[in-house]
C-alpha positions as CSV (number, residue, x, y, z in Angstrom):
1,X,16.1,-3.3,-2.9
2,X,14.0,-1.9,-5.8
3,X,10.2,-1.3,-4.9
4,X,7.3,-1.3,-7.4
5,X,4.0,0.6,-6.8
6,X,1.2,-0.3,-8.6
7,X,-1.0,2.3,-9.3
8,X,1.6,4.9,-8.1
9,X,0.0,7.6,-9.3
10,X,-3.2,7.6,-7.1
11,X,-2.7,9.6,-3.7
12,X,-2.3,6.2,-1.4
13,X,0.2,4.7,-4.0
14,X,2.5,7.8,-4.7
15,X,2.2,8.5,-0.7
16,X,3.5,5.2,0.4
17,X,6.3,5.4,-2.7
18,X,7.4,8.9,-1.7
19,X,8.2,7.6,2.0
20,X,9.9,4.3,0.4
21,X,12.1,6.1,-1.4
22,X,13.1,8.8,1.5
23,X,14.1,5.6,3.5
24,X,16.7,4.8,1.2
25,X,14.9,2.2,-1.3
26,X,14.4,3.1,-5.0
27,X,10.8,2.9,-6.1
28,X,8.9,2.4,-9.6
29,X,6.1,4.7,-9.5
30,X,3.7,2.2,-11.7
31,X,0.6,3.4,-13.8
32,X,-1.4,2.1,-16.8
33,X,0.4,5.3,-18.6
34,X,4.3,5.9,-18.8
35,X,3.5,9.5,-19.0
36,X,1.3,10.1,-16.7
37,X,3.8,8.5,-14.2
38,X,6.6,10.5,-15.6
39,X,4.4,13.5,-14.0
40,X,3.7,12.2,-10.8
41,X,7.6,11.3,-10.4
42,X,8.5,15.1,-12.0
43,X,5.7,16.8,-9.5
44,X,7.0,14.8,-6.3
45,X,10.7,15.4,-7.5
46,X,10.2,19.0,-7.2
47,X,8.3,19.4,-4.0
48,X,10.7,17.2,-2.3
49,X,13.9,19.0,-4.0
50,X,16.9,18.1,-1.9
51,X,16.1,14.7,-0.3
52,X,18.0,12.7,-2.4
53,X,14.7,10.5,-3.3
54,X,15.1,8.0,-6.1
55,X,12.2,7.5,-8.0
56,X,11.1,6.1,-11.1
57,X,8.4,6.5,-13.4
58,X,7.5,3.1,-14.9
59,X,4.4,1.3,-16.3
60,X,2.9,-1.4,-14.5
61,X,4.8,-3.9,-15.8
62,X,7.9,-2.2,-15.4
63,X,7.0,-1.8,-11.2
64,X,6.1,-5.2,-11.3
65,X,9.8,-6.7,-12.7
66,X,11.0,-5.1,-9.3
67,X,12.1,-7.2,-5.9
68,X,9.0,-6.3,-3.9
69,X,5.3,-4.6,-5.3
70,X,3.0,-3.0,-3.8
71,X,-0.6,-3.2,-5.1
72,X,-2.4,0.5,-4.6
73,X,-5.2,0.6,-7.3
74,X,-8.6,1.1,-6.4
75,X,-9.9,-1.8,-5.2
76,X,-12.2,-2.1,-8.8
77,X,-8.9,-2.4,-10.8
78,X,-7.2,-4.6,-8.3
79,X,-7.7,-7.6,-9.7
80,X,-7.7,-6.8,-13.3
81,X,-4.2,-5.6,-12.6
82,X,-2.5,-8.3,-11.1
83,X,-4.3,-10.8,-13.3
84,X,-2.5,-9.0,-16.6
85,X,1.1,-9.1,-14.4
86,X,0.9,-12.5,-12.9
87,X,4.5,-13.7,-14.6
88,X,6.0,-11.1,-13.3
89,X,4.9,-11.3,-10.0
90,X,5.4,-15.2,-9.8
91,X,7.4,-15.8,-6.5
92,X,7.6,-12.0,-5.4
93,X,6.2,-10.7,-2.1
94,X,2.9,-8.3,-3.4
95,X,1.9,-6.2,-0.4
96,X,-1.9,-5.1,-0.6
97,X,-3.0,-2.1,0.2
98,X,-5.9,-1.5,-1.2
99,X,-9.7,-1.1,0.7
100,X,-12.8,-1.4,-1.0
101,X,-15.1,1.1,0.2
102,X,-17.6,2.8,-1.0
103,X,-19.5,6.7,-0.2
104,X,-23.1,5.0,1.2
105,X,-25.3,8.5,1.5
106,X,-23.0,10.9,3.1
107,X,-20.5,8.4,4.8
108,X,-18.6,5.8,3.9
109,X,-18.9,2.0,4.4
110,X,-16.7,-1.1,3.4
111,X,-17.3,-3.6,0.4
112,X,-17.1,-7.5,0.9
113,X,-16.1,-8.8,-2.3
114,X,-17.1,-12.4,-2.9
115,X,-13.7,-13.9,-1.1
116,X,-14.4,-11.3,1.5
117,X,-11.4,-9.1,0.8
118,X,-8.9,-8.0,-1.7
119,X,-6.3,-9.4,-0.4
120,X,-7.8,-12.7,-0.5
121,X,-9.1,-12.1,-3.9
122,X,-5.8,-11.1,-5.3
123,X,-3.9,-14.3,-3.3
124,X,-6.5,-16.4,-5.5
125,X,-5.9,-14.8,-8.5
126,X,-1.9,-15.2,-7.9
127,X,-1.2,-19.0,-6.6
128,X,2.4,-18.4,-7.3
129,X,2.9,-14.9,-5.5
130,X,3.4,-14.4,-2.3
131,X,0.8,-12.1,-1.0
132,X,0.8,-10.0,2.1
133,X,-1.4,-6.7,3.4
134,X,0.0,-3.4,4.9
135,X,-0.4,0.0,5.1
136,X,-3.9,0.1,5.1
137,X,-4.9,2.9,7.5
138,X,-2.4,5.5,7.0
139,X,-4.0,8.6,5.9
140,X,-2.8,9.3,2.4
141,X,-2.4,13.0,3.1
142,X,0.0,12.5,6.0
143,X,2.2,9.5,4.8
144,X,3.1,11.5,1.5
145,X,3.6,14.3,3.2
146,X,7.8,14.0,4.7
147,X,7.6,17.1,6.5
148,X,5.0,15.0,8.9
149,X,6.1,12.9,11.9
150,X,4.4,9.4,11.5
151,X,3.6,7.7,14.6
152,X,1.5,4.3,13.4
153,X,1.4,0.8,13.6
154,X,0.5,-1.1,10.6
155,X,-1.3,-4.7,10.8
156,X,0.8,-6.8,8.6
157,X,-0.8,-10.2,7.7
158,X,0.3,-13.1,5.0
159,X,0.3,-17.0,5.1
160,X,3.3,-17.1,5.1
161,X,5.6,-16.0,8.1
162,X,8.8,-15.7,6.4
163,X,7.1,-13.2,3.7
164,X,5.2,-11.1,6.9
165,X,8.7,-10.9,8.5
166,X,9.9,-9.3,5.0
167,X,6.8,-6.8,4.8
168,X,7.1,-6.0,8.4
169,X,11.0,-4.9,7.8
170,X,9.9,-3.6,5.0
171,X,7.3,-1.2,7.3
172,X,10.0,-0.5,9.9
173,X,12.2,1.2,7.4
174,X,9.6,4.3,7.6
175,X,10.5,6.4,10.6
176,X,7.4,6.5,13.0
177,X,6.2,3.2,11.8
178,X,5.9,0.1,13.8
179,X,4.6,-3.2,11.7
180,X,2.9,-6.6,13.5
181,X,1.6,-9.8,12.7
182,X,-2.2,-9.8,12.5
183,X,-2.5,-13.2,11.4
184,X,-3.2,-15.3,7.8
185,X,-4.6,-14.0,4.9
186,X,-8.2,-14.8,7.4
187,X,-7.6,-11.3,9.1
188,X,-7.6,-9.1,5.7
189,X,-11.2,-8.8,5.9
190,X,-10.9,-7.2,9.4
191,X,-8.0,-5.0,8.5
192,X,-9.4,-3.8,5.0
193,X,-13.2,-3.2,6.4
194,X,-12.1,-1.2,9.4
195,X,-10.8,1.7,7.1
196,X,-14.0,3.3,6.1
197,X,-14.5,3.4,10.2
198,X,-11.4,5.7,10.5
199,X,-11.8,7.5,7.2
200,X,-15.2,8.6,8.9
201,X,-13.1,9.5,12.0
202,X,-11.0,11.7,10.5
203,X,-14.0,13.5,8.5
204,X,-15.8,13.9,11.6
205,X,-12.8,15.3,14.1
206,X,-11.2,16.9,11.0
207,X,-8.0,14.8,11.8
208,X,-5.3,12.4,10.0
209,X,-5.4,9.9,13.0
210,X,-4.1,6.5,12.8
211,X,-4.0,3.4,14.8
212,X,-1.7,2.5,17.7
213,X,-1.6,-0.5,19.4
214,X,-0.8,-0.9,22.7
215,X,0.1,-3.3,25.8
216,X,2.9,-5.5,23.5
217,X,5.4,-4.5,25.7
């Protein structure tokens, strides 16, 4: 399966495409600029010499032409994005990522767009693309480092179950990473405003923790 990153170039989008691809997956690392992707695939190439990683550097359009996208803008160019790409994510599975947040004084607090979260915002915007969330709250730093053991669960969510099955296979394909079914689309506001809690978290204990859920046997 080929994977497209949109916005590939920012730390969450190049993180998530740099574990992709070490599970196996090629990945079109997606920007607004061919060349400035073309760096981001040549810097990543060389600090990860020796694992076999197969990534591409693409424009937007090109990630978007693969079998599954992921959406990792900033939340502002989120929908401006996916709004430009819509043919070419008609029918695919577009996983979500993105938070909106913002730095309030010296911490950091969530954003409630009008729908009351990207994802729902993005699902509006595409009527004919399957849209999911994941990978919300795993700290950049630590998922695009592969010399660091991930041990996280990930809160997948979609309307549709077939296409949360596919994103939570998808998830499971990370070593250390253990996807589950949050819900509809109606749970992205909970999933995408509880970030800026465990961004502050990690500021305050000086950590990269994550989330773990527990008791599912």
């Amino acid at each position: 399966m080929r994977v497209g990153v949109l916005g590939g170039t920012g730390p969450a989008g190049s993180a998530v495409a740099v574990r992709l691809a070490a599970s196996g997956l090629e990945v079109v690392v997606g920007s607004r600029s061919l060349e400035k992707a073309a760096g981001v695939v040549e810097e990543l190439a060389d600090r990860w010499t020796g694992r076999g990683l197969t990534l591409v550097p693409g424009d937007n359009g090109q990630a978007a032409s693969a079998d599954l996208v992921v959406l990792a803008t900033p939340w502002e160019g989120a929908l401006s994005t996916v709004a430009d790409l819509a043919a070419e994510l008609s029918g695919k599975i577009l996983v979500s990522m993105v938070n909106a947040m913002a730095r309030w004084g010296q911490h950091f607090v969530p954003l409630l767009p009008p729908t009351g979260s990207v994802a729902v915002a993005v699902a509006r915007a595409l009527p004919a693309t399957r849209v999911a969330g994941a990978f919300h709250h795993l700290p950049a730093r630590e998922l695009g480092d592969l010399g660091s053991n991930l041990e996280a669960d990930v809160m997948v969510f979609s309307d549709d179950r077939a296409t949360t099955d596919e994103v939570i296979s998808l998830v499971g394909r990370i070593p250390g990473l253990r996807g589950f079914d949050v819900g509809g689309l109606s749970s992205a506001m909970a999933v995408e405003a509880l970030t800026p809690a465990l961004v502050e978290l990690n500021r305050r204990y000086k950590a990269h923790a994550s989330l773990r859920i527990t008791g599912l046997g």
